[in-house]
PyMOL commands that place a pseudoatom at each C-alpha (Angstrom):
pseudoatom trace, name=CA, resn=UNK, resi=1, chain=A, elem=C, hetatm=0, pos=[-24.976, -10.427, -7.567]
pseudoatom trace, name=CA, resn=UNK, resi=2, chain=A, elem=C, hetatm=0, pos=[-25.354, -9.421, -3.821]
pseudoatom trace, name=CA, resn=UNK, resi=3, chain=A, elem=C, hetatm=0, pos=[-25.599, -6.395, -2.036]
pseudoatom trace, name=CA, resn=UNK, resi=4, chain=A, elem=C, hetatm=0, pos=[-22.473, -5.289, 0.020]
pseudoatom trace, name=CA, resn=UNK, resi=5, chain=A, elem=C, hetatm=0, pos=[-21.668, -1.978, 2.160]
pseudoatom trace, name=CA, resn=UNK, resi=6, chain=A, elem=C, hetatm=0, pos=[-18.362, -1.920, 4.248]
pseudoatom trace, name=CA, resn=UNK, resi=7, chain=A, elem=C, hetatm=0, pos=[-17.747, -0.351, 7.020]
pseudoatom trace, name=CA, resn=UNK, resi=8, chain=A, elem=C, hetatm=0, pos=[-13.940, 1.031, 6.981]
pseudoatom trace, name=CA, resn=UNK, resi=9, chain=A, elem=C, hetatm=0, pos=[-12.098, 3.872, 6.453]
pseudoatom trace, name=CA, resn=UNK, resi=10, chain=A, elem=C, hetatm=0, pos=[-12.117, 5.821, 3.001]
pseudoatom trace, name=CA, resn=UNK, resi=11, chain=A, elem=C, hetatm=0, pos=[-9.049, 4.774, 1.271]
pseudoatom trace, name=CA, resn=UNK, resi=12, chain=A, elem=C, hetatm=0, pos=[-9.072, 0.385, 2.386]
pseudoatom trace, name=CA, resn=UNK, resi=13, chain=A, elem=C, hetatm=0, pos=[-13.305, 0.881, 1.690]
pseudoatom trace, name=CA, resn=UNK, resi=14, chain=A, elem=C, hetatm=0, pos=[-12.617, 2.400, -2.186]
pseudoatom trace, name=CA, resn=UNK, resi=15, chain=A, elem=C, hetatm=0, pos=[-9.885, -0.614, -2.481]
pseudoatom trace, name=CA, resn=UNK, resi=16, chain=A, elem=C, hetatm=0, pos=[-12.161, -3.500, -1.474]
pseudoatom trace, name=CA, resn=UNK, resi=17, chain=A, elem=C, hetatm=0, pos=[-15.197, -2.122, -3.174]
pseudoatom trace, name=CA, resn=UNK, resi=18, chain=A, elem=C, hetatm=0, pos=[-13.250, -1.705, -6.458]
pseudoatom trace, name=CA, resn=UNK, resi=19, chain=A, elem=C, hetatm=0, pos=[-12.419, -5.626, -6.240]
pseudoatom trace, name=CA, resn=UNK, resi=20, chain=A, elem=C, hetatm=0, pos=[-16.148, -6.644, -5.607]
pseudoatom trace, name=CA, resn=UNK, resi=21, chain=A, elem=C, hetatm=0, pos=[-17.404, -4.534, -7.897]
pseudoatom trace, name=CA, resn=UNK, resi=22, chain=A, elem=C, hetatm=0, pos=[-15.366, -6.219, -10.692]
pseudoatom trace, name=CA, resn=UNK, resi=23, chain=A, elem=C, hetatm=0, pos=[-16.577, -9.533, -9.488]
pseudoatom trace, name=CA, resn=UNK, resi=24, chain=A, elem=C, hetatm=0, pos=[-20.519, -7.803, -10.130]
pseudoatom trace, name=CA, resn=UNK, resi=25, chain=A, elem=C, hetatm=0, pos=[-21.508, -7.108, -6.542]
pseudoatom trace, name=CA, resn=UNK, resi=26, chain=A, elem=C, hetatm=0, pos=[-23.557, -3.727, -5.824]
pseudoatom trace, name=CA, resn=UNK, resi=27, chain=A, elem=C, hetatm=0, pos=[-21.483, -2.200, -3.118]
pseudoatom trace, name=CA, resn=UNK, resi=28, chain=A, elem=C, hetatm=0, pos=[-21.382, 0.888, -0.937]
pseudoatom trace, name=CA, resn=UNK, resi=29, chain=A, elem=C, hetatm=0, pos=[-18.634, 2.244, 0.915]
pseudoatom trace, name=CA, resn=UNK, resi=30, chain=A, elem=C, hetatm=0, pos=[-19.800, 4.276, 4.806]
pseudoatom trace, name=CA, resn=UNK, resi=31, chain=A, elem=C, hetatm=0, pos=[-16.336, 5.457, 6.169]
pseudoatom trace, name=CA, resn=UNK, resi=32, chain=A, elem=C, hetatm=0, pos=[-17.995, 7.941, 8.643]
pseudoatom trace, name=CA, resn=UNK, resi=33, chain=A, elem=C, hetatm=0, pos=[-20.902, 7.116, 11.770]
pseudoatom trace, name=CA, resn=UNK, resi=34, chain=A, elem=C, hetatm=0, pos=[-23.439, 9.230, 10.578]
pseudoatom trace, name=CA, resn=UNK, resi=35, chain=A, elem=C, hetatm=0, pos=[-23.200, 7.424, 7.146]
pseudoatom trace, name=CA, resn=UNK, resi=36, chain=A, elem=C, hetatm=0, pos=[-23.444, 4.281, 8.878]
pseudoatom trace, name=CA, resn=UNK, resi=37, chain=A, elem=C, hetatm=0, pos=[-26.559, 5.340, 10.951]
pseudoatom trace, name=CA, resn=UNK, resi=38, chain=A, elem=C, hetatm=0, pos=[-28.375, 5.861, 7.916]
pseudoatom trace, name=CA, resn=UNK, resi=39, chain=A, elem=C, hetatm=0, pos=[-27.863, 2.725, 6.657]
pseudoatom trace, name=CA, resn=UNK, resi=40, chain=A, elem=C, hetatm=0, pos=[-30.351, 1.521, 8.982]
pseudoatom trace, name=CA, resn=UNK, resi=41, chain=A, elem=C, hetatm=0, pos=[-32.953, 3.628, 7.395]
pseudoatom trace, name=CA, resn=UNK, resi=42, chain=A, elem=C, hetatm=0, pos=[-32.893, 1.781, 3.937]
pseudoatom trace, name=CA, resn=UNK, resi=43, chain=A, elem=C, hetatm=0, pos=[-32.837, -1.447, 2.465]
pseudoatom trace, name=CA, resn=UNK, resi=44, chain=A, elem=C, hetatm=0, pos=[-30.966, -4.586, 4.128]
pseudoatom trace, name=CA, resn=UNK, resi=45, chain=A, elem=C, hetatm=0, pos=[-27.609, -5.711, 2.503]
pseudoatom trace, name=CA, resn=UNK, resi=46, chain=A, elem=C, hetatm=0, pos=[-26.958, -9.836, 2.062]
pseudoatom trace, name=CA, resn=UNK, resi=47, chain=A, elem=C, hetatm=0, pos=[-22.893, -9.090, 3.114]
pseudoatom trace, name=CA, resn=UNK, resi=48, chain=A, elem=C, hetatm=0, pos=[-21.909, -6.766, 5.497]
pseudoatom trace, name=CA, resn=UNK, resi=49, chain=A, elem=C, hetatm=0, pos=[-17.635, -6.243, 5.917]
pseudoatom trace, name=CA, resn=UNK, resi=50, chain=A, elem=C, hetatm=0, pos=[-16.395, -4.500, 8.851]
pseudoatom trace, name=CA, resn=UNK, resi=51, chain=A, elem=C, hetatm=0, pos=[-13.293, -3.393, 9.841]
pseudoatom trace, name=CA, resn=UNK, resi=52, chain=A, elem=C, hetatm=0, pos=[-13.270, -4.103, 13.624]
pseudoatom trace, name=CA, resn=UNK, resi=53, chain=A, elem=C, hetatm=0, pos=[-10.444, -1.963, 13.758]
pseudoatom trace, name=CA, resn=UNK, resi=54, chain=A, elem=C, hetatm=0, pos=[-12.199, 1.595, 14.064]
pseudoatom trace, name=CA, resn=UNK, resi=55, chain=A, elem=C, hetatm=0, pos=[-11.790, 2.384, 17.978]
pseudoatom trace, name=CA, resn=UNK, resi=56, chain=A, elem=C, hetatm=0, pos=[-13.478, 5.568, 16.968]
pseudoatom trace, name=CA, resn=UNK, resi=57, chain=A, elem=C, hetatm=0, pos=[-16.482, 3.587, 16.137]
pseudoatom trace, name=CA, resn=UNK, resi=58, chain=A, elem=C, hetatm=0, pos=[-16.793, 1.236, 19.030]
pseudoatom trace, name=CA, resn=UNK, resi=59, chain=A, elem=C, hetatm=0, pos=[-14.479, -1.527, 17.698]
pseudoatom trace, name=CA, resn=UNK, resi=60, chain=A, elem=C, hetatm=0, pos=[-16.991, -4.754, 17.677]
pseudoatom trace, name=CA, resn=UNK, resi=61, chain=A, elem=C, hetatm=0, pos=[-19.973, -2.608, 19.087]
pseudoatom trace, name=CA, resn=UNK, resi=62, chain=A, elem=C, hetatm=0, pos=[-20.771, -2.661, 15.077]
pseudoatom trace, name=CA, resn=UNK, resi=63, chain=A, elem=C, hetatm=0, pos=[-21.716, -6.470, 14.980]
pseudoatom trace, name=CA, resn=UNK, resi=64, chain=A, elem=C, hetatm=0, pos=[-24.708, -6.415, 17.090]
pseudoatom trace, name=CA, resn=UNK, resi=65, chain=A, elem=C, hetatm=0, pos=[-26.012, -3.747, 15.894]
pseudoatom trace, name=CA, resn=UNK, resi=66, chain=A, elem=C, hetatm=0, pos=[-25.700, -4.641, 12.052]
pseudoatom trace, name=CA, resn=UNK, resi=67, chain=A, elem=C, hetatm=0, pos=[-26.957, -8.146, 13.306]
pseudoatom trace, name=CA, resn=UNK, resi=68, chain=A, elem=C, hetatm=0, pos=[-30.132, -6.236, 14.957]
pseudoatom trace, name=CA, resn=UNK, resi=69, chain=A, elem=C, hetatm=0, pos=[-30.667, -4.274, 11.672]
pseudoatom trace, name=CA, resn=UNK, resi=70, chain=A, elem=C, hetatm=0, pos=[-30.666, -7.219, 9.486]
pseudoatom trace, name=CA, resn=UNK, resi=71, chain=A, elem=C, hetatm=0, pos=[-30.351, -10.097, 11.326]
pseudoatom trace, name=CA, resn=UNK, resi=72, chain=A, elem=C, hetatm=0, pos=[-30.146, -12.877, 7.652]
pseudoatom trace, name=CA, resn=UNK, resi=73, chain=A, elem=C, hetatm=0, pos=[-26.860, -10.255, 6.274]
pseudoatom trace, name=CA, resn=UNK, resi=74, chain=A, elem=C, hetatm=0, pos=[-23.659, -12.690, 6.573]
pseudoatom trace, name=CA, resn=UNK, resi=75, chain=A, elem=C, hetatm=0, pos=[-21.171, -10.480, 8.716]
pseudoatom trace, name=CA, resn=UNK, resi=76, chain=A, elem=C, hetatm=0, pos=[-17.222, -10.690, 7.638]
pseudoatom trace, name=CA, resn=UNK, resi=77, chain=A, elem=C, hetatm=0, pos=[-14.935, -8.778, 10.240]
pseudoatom trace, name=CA, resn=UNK, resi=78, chain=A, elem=C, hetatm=0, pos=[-11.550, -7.857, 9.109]
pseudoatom trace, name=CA, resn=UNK, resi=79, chain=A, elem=C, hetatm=0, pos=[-9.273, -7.998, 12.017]
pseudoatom trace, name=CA, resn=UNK, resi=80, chain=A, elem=C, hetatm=0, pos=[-5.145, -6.752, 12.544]
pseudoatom trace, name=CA, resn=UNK, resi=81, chain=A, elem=C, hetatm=0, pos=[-3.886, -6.739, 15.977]
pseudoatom trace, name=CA, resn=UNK, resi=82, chain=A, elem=C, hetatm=0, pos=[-7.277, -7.178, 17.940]
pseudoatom trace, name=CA, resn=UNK, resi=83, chain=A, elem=C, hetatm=0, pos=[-7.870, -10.150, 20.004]
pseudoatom trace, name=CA, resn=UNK, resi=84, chain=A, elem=C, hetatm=0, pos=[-11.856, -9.921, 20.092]
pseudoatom trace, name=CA, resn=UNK, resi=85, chain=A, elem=C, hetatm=0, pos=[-11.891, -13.294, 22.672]
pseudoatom trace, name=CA, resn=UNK, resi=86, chain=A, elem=C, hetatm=0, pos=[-10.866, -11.083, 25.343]
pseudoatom trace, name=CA, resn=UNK, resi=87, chain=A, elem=C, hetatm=0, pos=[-13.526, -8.501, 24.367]
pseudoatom trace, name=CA, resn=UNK, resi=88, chain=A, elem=C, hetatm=0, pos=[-16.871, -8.165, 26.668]
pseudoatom trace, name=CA, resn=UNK, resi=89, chain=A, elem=C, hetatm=0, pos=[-19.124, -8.103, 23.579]
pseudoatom trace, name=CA, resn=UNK, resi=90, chain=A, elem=C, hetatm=0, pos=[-16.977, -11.485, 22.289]
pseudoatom trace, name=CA, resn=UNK, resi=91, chain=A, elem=C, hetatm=0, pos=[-17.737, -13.195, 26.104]
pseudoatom trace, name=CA, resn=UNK, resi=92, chain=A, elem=C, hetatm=0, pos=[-21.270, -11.571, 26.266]
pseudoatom trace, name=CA, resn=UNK, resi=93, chain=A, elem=C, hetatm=0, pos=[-22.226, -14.126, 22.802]
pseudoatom trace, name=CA, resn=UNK, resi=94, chain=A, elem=C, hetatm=0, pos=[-22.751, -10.904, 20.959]
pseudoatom trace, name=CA, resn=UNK, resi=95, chain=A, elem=C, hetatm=0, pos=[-19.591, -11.086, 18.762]
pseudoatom trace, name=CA, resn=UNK, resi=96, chain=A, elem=C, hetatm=0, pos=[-20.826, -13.454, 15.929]
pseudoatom trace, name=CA, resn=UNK, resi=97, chain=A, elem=C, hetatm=0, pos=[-19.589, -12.721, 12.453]
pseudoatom trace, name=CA, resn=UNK, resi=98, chain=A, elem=C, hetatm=0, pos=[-20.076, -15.349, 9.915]
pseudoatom trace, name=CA, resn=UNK, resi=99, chain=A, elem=C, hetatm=0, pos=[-16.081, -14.937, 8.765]
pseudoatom trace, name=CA, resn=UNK, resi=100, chain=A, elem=C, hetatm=0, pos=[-12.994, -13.014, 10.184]
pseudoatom trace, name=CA, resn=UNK, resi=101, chain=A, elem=C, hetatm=0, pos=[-10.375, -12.664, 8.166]
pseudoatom trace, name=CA, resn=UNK, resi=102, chain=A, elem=C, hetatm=0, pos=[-6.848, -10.904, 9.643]
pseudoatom trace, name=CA, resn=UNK, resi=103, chain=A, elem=C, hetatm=0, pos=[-4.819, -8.007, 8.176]
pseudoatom trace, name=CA, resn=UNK, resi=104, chain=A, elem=C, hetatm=0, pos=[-2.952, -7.535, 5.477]
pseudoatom trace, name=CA, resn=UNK, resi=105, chain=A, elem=C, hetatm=0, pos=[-5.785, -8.934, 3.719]
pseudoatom trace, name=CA, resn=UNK, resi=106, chain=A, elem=C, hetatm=0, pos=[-5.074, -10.419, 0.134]
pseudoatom trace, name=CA, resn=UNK, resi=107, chain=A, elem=C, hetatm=0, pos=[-8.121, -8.765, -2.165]
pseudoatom trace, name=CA, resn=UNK, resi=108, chain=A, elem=C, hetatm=0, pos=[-8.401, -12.227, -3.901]
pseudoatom trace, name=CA, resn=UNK, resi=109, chain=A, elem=C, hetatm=0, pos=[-9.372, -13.800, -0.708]
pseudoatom trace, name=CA, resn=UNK, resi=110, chain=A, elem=C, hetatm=0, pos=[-11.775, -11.290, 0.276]
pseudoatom trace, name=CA, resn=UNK, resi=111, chain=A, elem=C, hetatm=0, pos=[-13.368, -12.119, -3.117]
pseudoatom trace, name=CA, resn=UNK, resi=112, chain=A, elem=C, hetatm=0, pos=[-13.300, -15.695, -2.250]
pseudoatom trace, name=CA, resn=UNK, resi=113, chain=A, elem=C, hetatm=0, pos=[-14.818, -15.302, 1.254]
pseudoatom trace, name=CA, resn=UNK, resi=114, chain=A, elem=C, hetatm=0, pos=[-17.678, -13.117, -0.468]
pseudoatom trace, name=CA, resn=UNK, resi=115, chain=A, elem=C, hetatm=0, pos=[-18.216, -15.346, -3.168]
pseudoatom trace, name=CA, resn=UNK, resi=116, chain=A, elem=C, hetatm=0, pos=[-18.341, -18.206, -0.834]
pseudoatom trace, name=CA, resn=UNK, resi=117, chain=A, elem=C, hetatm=0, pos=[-21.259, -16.037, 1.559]
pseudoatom trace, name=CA, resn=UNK, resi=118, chain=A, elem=C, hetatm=0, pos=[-22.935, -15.126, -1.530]
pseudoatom trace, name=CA, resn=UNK, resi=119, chain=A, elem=C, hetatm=0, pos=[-23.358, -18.786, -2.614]
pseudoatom trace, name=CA, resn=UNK, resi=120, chain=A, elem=C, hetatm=0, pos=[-24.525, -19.760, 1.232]
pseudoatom trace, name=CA, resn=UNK, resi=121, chain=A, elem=C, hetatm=0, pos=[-27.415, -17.154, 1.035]
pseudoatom trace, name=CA, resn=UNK, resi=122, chain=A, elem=C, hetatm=0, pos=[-28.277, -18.109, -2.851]
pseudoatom trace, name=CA, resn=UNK, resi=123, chain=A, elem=C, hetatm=0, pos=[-28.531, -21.823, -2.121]
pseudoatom trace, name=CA, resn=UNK, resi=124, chain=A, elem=C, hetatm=0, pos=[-30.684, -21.074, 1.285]
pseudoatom trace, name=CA, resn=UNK, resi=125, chain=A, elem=C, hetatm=0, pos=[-32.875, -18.923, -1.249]
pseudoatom trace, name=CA, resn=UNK, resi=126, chain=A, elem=C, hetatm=0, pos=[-33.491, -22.366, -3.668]
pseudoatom trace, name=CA, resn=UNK, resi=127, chain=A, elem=C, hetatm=0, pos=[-33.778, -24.085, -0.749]
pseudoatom trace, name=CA, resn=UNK, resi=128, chain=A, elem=C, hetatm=0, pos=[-36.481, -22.240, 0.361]
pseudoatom trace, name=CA, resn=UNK, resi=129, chain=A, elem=C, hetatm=0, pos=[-38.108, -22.260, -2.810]
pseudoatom trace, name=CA, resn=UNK, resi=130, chain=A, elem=C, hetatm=0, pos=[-37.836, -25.950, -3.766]
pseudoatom trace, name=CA, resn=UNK, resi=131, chain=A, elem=C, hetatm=0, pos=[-39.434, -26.937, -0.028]
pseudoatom trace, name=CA, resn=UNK, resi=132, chain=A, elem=C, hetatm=0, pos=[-42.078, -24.442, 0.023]
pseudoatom trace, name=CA, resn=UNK, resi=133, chain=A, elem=C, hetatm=0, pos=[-43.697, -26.024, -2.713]
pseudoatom trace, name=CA, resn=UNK, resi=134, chain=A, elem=C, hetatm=0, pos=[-43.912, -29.414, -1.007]
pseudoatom trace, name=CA, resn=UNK, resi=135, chain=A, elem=C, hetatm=0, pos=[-44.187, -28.950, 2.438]
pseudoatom trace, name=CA, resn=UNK, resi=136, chain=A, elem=C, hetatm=0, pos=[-46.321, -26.145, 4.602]
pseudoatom trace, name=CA, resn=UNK, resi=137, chain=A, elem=C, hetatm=0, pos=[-49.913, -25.092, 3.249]
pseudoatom trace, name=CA, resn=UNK, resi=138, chain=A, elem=C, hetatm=0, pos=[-49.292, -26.246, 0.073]
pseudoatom trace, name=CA, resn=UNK, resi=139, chain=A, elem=C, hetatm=0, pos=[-52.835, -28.162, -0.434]
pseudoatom trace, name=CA, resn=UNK, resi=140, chain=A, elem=C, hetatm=0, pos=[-50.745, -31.074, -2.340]
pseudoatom trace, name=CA, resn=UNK, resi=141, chain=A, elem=C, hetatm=0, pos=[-48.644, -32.203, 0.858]
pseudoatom trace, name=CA, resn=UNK, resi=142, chain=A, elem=C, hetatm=0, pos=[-52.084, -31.818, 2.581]
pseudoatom trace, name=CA, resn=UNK, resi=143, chain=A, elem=C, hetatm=0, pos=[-53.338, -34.425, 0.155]
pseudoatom trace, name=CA, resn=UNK, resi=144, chain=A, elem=C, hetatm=0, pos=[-53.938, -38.156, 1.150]
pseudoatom trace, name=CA, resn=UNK, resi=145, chain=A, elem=C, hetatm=0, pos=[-51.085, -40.472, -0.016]
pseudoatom trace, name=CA, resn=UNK, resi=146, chain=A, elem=C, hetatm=0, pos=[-52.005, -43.481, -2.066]
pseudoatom trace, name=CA, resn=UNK, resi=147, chain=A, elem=C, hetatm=0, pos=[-50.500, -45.752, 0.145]
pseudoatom trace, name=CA, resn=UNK, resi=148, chain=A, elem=C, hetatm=0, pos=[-53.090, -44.840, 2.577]
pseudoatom trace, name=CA, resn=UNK, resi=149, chain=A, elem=C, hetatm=0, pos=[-56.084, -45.061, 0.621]
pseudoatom trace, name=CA, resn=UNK, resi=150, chain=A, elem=C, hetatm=0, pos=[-54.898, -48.131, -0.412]
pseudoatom trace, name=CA, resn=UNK, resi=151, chain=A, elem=C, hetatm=0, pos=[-54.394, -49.619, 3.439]
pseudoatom trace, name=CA, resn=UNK, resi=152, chain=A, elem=C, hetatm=0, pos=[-57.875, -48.469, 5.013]
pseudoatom trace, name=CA, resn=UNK, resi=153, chain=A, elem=C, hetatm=0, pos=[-60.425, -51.295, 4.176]
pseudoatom trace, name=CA, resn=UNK, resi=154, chain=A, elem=C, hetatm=0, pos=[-63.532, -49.172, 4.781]
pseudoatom trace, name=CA, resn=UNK, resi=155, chain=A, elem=C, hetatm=0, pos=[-62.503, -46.540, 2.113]
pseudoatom trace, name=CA, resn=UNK, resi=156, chain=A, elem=C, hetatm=0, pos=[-64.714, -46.074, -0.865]
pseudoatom trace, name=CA, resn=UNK, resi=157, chain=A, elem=C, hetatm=0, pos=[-61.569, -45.080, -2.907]
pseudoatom trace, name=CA, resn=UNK, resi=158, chain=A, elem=C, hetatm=0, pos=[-59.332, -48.125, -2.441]
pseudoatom trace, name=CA, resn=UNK, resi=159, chain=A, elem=C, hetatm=0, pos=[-57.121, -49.033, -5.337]
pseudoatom trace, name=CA, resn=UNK, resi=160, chain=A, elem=C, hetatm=0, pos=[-57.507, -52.853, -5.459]
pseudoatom trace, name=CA, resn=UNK, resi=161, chain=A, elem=C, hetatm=0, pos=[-56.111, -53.660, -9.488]
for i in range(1, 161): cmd.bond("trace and resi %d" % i, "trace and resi %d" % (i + 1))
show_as sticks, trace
zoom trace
C-alpha cells in the first residue's frame, strides 16, 4: 500500500497510524520538529497528514514546505477550531492540501479519505503507464497510419485491394 508519515502529536499520531497500518499502509509517526526536518533528507511519502493544529510548529507553515519537499505527496490537514481562510499563507495561494478534514475526527473516515488518495495516485500511476506506451517517443505512435499511406497517390506503399 502507500507510504504515510503524520505530522501530530505523540498520542493522536500512534492512534491514526495504528488504523492505517491495519488497512496495510507503511506509516511513520514525527511528533517533534527535528524529526520532521529529517524527513526531508529521505525518501518522499505518497500521503502526508498534518495536524494544522501545532502553533508550536508554525500552524499551516507545514504545507508549503511538505509541498516543496515532495511536491506529487497528496496533503490531508486535520483541522479543530482554526479558520485557515483568514490565514496569510491560506490568502498568499500557499495553503493547498488535497483534503481537510475537522476535529473529532472519526478513524474510519480518515481511512476512507486515505484510501480514496491512495486510489487517486495508483490510477495516475496506470495512467501513466498505459499512455506512455502509445504516445511520446514511442517509435509506434511515430509510425505512419494506414489511412495515410493509403490517401497519398504518389506513395510506393499504397494499399489499393
Amino acid at each position: 500500500m502507500s507510504r504515510i508519515v503524520i505530522i501530530a502529536d505523540a498520542r493522536l499520531g500512534h492512534v491514526w497510524s495504528s488504523a492505517l497500518a491495519r488497512d496495510g499502509h507503511d506509516v511513520v509517526c514525527v511528533s517533534d520538529s527535528l524529526s520532521f526536518q529529517s524527513l526531508f533528507e529521505g525518501d518522499s511519502y505518497e500521503i502526508v497528514i498534518i495536524d494544522i493544529d501545532r502553533p508550536d510548529w508554525g500552524e499551516t507553515m507545514l504545507i508549503p514546505q511538505v509541498r516543496a519537499a515532495w511536491p506529487d505527496s497528496k496533503i490531508v490537514a486535520v483541522v479543530a477550531n482554526y479558520d485557515f481562510r483568514n490565514s496569510a499563507v491560506y490568502q498568499m495561494g500557499l495553503w493547498t492540501p488535497d483534503q481537510v478534514l475537522l476535529k473529532p475526527l472519526a478513524i474510519r473516515l480518515l481511512c476512507t479519505t486515505v484510501s480514496f488518495l491512495w486510489a487517486q495516485i495508483r490510477s495516475q500511476e496506470i495512467r501513466e503507464i498505459v499512455t506512455g506506451g502509445f504516445f511520446g517517443d514511442n517509435p509506434i505512435a511515430k509510425a505512419p497510419k494506414l489511412s495515410n499511406l493509403a490517401s497519398d497517390p504518389e506513395d510506393e506503399h499504397r494499399l489499393d485491394y
